[in-house]
C-alpha positions in Angstrom: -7.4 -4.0 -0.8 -4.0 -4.7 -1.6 -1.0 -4.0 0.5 2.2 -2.1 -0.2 3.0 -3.0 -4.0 4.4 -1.1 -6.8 2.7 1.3 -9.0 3.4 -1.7 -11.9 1.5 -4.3 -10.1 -1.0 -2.2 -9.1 -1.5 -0.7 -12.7 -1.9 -4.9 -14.0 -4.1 -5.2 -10.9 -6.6 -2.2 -12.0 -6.6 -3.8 -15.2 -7.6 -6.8 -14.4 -10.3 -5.8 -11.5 -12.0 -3.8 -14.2 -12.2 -6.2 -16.9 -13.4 -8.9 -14.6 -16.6 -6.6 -13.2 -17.0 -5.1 -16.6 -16.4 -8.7 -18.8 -16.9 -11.5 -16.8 -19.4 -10.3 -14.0 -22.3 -13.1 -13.5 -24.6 -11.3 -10.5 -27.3 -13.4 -8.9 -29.2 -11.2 -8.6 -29.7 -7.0 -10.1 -27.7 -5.0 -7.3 -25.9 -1.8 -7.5 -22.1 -2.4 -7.4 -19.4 0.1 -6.0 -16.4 -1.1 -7.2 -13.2 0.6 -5.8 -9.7 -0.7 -5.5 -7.6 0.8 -2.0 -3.5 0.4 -1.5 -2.4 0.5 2.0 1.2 1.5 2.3 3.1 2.6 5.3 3.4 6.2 5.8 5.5 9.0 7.1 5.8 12.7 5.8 8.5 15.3 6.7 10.4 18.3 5.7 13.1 15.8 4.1 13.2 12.1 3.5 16.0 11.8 6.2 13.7 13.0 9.0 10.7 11.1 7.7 12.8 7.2 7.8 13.8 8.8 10.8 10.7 9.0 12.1 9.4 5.8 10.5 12.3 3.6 12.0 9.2 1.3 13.2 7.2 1.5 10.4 7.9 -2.2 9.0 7.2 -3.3 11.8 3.1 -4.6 11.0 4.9 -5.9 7.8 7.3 -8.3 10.3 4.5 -9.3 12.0 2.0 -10.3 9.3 5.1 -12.3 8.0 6.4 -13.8 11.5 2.9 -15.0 11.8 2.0 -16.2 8.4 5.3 -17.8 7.9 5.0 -20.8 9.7 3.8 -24.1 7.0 1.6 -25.5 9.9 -0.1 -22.3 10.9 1.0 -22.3 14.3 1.3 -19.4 16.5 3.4 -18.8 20.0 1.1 -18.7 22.9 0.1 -15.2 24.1 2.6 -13.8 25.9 5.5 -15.9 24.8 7.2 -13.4 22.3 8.0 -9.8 22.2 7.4 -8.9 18.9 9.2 -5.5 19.3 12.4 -7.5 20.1 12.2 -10.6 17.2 11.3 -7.3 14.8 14.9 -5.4 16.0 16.8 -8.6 16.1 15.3 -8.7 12.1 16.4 -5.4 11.4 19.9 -5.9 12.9 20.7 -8.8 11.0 18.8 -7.8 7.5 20.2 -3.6 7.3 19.4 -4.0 3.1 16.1 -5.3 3.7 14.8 -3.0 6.5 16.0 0.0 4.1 14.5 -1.1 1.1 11.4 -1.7 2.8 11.7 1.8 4.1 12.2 3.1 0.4 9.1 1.1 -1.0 6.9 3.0 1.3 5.2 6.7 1.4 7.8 8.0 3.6 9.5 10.9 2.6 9.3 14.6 2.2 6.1 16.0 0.4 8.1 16.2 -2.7 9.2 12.4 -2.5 5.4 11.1 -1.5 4.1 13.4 -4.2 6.3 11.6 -6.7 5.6 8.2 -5.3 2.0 9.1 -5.4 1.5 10.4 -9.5 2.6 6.9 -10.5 -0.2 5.4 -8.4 -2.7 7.7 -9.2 -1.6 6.6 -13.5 -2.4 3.0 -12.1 -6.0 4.6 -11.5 -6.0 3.4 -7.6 -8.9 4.9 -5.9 -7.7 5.3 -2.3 -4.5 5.4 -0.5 -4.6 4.0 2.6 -1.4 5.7 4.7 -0.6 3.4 7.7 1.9 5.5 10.1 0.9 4.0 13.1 3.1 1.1 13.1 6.3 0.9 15.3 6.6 3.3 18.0 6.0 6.8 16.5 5.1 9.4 18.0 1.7 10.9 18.5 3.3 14.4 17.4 5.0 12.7 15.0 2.1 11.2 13.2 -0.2 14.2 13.6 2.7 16.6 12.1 3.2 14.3 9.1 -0.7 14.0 8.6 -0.9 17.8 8.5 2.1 18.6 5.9 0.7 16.1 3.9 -2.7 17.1 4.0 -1.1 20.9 3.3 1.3 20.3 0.8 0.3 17.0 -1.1 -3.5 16.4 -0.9 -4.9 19.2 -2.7 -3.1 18.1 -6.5 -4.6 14.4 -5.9 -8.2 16.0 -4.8 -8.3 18.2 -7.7 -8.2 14.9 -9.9 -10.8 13.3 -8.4 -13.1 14.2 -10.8 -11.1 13.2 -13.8 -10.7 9.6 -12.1 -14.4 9.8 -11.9 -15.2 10.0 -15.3 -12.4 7.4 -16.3 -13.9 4.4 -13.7 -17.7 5.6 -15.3 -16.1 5.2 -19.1 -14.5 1.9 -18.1 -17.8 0.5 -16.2 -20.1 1.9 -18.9 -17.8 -0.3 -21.7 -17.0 2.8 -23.7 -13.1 2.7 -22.6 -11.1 -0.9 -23.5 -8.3 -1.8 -21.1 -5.5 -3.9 -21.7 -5.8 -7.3 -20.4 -2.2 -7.2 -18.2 -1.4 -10.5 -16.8 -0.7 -10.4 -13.5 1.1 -13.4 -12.8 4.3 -12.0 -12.4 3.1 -10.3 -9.6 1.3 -13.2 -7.7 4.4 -14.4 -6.6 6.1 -11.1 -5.5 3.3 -9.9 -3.6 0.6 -12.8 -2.9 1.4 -15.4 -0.4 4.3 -16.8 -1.3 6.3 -13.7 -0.7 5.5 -14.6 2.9 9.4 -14.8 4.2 10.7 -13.5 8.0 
């Protein structure tokens, strides 16, 4: 499972999942594998992309607070109790605007049109789930159910229909009978493995 990259990275990422089951695979045994590859991006759908950042104000909020508590070199952490994370997370926001916007764009949050968009250049990467996280923050219940149901109304059923076709590409790729491109993913590492870690 990877969390909240771009359709690039997760396009090298594919690639290089795949060719190590299908190349460099040494089992200990015979067992069936399921191999499956899931982004997990934060989450908001609304009539227009203004009402859905609207709504999401809060929604890098779990990013904040995998960074504030990754962050530190030694690994420690405040004792319970001793921090309001809803607080250090606005006091972030209010000093880095750019950053809590951009974070905002980088996300599925938008109108169905915008997520659709976002969501045709992951499904070329070959993804096979999207994990929508729109519980972060302090959204509302209404809010989250209403932007669950226009997405599951206006944007699921293209993606479901291509099931199917993804099917057959992941059984071509496991079977050997479809090459890909060995992508390096280094560039990526950085951007989006743990030294991206910042608060």
């Amino acid at each position: 499972m990877v969390f909240q990259i771009s359709a690039d990275a997760a396009h090298a990422w594919v690639h290089a999942y795949y060719n190590a089951m299908t190349h460099q695979l040494d089992r200990l045994c015979d067992y069936p594998i399921n191999p499956n590859i899931a982004l997990v991006s934060m989450f908001m759908c609304a009539e227009t992309d203004e009402e859905a950042r609207a709504r999401a104000d809060g929604a890098t909020f779990f990013q904040f607070c995998l960074r504030y508590y990754s962050a530190s070199s030694d690994r420690r952490r405040p004792a319970p109790g001793e921090v309001d994370m809803w607080q250090e997370y606005n006091r972030w926001k209010r000093a880095n605007p750019e950053a809590a916007e951009t974070a905002l764009r980088g996300g599925l949050i938008g109108s169905p049109d915008t997520i659709r968009r976002k969501l045709r250049k992951f499904e070329t990467s070959n993804i096979d789930q999207v994990i929508l996280l729109n519980q972060a923050g302090q959204n509302s219940h209404e809010d989250i159910c209403s932007s669950l149901e226009l997405f599951a109304r206006e944007v699921m059923p293209e993606f479901h229909a291509n099931i199917p076709a993804h099917e057959e590409w992941k059984a071509g790729v496991l079977a050997g009978e479809i090459e890909l491109e060995e992508i390096d993913t280094e560039r990526f590492r950085e951007r989006y493995g743990a030294k991206a870690v910042t608060v």
